[in-house]
C-alpha positions, 0 to 999 in steps of 0.5 A, spaced: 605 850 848 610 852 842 608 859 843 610 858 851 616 856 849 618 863 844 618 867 850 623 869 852 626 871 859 631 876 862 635 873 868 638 875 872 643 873 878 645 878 884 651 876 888 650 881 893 650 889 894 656 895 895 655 901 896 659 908 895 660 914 891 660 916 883 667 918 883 669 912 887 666 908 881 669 912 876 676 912 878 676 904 878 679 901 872 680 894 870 682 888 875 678 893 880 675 889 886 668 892 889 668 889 896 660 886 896 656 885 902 656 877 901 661 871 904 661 865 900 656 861 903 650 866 903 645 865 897 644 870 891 638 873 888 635 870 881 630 875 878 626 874 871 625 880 868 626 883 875 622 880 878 625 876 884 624 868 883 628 864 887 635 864 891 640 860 889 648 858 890 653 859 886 658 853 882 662 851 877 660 848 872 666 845 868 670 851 866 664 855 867 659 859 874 652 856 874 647 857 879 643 851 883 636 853 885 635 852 892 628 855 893 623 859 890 621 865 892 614 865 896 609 872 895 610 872 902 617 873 901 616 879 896 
């Protein structure tokens, strides 16, 4: 069981998805807002080394963003 616990594991977190061209994105500089398709109720995605586990909501925890599991995600799913 120690060697499992060595392992390490690439999370990642999607919020949604936006689409637009290169030059758009280029342009952008700080404090640019990238409209996503999401609305603040929906699920995000979570991946381990990009693999599609679960979804999951956002939330605050204390001064930080956290993530709550809310399902995990069947092969059917995929």
């Amino acid at each position: 069981m120690s060697a499992v616990k060595r392992v390490q594991v690439d999370i990642s977190v999607v919020l949604g998805r936006a689409e637009m061209p290169i030059r758009q994105l280029l342009k952008m500089g700080r404090g640019a807002v990238i409209d996503l398709d999401a609305k603040h109720e929906d699920e995000c995605w979570i991946y381990a080394n990009g693999e599609l586990v679960a979804r999951g909501e956002i939330m605050m925890v204390g001064e930080k963003i956290g993530v709550s599991i809310t399902r995990m995600t069947s092969e059917a799913e995929l």
